[in-house]
Every structure is written in C-alpha cells, then in structure tokens.
N, C-alpha and C positions, 0 to 999 in steps of 0.2 A: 504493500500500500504506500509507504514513504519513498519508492521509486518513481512509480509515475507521477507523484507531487514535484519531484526531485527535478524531474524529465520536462514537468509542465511549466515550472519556474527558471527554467536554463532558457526554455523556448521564447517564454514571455520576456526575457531581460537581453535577449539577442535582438527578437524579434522591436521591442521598443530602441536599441542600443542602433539599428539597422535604419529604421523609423526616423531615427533625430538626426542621423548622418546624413540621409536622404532632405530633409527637410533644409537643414544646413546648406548642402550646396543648392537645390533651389534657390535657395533667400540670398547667396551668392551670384548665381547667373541673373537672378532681378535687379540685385546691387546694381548689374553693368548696363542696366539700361539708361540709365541717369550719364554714363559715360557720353563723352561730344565724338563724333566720327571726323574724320578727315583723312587726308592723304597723305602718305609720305613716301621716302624715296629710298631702297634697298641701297644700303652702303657698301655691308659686306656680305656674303653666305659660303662659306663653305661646309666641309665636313670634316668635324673634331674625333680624332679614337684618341682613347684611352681602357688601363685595364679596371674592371674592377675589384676594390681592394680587399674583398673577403674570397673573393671566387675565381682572380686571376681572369678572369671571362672578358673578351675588348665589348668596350661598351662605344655608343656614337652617342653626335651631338651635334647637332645643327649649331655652328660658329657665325651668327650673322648680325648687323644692327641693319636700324633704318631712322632716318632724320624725317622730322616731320613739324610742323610749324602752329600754334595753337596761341591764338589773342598777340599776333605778333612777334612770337619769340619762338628762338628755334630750339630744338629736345634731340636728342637722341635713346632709342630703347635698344635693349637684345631681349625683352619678352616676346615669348611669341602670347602667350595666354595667362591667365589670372596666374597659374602656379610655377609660370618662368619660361624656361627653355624646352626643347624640345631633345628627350636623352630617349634611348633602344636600344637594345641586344638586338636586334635587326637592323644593319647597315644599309635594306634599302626602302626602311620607314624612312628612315632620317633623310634619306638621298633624296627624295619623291619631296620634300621642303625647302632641298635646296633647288632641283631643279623649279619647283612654282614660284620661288621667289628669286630670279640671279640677279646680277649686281646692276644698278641702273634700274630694277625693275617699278614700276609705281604700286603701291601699295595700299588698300583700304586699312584705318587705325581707330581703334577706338581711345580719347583721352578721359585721364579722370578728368573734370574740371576743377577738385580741391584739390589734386597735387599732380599737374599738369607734367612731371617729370614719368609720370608711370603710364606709361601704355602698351599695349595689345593690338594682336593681330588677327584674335580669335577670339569670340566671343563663347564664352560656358554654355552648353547645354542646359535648357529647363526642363529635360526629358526626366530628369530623378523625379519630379511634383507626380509623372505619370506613374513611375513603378511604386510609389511608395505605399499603397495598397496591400503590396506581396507581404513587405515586412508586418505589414498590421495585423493582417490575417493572424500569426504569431502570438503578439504583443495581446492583442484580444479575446483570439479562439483560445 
C-alpha cells in the first residue's frame, strides 16, 4: 500500500517540477515580444571545434557577431538566441548556421529596448504553453 502512494507522489512532484519548467520558458519567449526588431549586418561566422572537457568528444560552435544599429547607436552581439551561442556534437548543425548567415550577410534582430547591448537572432519558441498539458496530467491524475 505505501508503494503506490510512494509511486503517486514521485509522479505528482515530477509531473508539477515538468509543469513550472514549461510554464517558465513560455513566460520567457512572451518576454521577447516586447523586444524592437531591426537589421543588422553579419561581421563574422565561422566554425569553432573544440574538445569537450569530461568526454574528450570535439564539440562545435558557431564563431560569429553581427552589428546592428538601434535609436542611433551602433551594438554588436554573438547571441544567436535568448540562451547565447549556438554549440553541437554535430559538426553539420552548427555548419547549416554558418552557411545561412556568411559574412556581409543582412540579418533580421530582435533588440531588448532596456538594454539595447543584448540581442538575438532567434526568437524562443511558445510551443512549451502547448505541451504543458502532458506534465499536468501527472501533477493532477
């Protein structure tokens, strides 16, 4: 009897833990709407390896900035998206970023307007608002 209470309280505190994470980055890709768009102009892109430091395994890395100009002044970023750069154990995810962005390329950006140094080139998914259902079912059932 104390097992499946055991079983139904691990489920419920994943299933809630799953829930707020989901909800989280939601309330994140809403943040970027408030973001200003504009253009800017690909500086650099290449392709970065290095190993990495527990697994000895090469890792890649999209190596690129882009300048871009907002109420006058000019920025430069190397985020591609809210959480930075763009790193893979697959050498031709990363490739496939350099080749859509090369050097000279023009670029769609989105800027924060309260701290106009930080920008993006990708906007967050609001698709989490859609699965977050699944975890419920848990948290609830």
């Amino acid at each position: 009897m104390v097992l499946p209470v055991l079983v139904g309280v691990a489920l419920m505190v994943m299933g809630g833990l799953a829930t707020g994470y989901l909800v989280w980055a939601w309330q994140r890709a809403v943040a970027l709407d408030d973001w200003v768009e504009t253009t800017g102009t690909v500086l650099s892109s290449g392709l970065g390896e290095y190993r990495h430091e527990e697994t000895g395994r090469p890792r890649y890395r999209w190596e690129f900035g882009y300048g871009y100009e907002y109420e006058g002044e000019r920025y430069v970023s190397e985020r591609a998206t809210r959480l930075g750069g763009v790193v893979s154990g697959h050498r031709e995810r990363v490739e496939k970023w350099v080749e859509k962005y090369p050097v000279g390329a023009t670029v769609r950006c989105w800027v924060n307007p309260e701290v106009p140094e930080e920008a993006i080139l990708k906007k967050s998914t609001k698709a989490s608002l859609y699965t977050v259902w699944f975890p419920m079912l848990f948290f609830v059932g």
